[in-house]
N, C-alpha and C positions, 0 to 999 in steps of 0.2 A: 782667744775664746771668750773670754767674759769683756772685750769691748765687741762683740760680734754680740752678745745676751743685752747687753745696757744700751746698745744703737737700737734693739730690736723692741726694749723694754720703751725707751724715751719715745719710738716712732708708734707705739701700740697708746701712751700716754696722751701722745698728739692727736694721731685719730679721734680717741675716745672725747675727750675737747670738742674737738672740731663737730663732731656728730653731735654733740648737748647744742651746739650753739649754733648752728644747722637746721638744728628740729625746731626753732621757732616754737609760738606759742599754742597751745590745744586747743583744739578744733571746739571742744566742750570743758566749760569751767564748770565748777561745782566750787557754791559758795560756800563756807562750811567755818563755823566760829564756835567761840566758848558762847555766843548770845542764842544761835540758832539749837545749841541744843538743849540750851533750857527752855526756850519758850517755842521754837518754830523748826519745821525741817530747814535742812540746805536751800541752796538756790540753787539751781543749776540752768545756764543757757551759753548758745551758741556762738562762740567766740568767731568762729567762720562764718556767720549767717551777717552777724553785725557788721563783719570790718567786709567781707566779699560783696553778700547781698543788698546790706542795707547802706555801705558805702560809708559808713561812723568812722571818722577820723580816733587816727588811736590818742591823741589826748582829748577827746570828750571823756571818755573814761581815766585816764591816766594822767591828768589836767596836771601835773608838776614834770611827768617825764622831762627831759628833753634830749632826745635820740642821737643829736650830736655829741652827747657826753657820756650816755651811758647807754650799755648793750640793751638792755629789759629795765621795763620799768618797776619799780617795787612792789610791794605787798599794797593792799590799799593800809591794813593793819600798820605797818610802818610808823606811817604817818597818824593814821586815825585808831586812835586806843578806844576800847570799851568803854570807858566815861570820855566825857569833854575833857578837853586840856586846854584850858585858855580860851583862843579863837579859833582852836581848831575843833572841826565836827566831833562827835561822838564816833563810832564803826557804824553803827546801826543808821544814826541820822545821813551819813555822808552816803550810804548804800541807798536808801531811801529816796534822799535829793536826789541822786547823780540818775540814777533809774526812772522812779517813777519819774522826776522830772522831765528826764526826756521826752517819756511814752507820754505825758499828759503835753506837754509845747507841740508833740506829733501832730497828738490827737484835734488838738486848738486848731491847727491849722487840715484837718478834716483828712489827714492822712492816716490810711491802717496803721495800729500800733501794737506794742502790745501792752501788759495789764497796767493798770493804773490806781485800781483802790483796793481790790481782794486779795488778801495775806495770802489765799488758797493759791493762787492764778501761779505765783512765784513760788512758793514754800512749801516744800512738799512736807505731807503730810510728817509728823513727828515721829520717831522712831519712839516704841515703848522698850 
C-alpha cells in the first residue's frame, strides 16, 4: 500500500515539474522593481508580440543567456542591481538601454516602433 501512495506521490511530483517547465515564458511581463515604485509605474509589454510578431531573437533581451546550458534565462535583477556595480549597468540604466535602444535603432532605420523618449508611453501611471 504505501509504495502504491509514493509511486503515486513521485509521478504527481513529476507532472507537476514537467508542466512548470512546459508552460514556457508569459505571453505578458510586467516590469515591476523597488525603482518603479518610487518614482514610476511598472512596465508591462508583450512578451508574444516581441519574440512571435516582431521576430526579436531571445538574447536581444537576455544578452548573457545561453540556452544550451541553462533552461530560462535569469532575472535581468540578477545580474543588474539598483546602483551600478563596477561595469555592470545600473537595473534602471540596463532597462533603459536594452529598450529604448532598440525602439530608437528601429526607428533610425524608419521602421514602426514603439516608445522611445515618454516615461508615459512605457510606465504606467504610479500607484498612490
Amino acid at each position: 500500500m504505501r509504495k502504491g501512495i509514493m509511486g503515486i506521490l513521485v509521478i504527481g511530483v513529476l507532472v507537476g515539474f514537467l508542466t512548470v517547465s512546459l508552460a514556457g515564458p508569459p505571453d505578458v511581463i510586467k516590469i515591476e522593481h523597488k525603482y518603479t515604485a518610487k518614482k514610476k509605474g511598472p512596465v508591462t509589454l508583450s512578451h508574444a508580440k516581441h519574440v512571435k510578431e516582431y521576430k526579436v531573437a531571445c538574447t536581444e533581451c537576455h544578452h548573457k543567456w545561453q540556452k544550451e546550458k541553462e533552461k530560462q534565462p535569469k532575472k535581468c535583477s540578477d545580474c543588474h542591481k539598483e546602483k551600478k556595480e563596477g561595469k555592470v549597468l545600473s537595473l534602471k540604466r540596463a532597462f533603459h538601454k536594452n529598450c529604448m535602444g532598440c525602439h530608437k535603432n528601429l526607428a533610425k532605420q524608419g521602421k514602426k516602433t514603439g516608445p522611445t523618449t515618454k516615461c508615459s508611453k512605457c510606465h504606467a501611471k504610479k500607484a498612490k
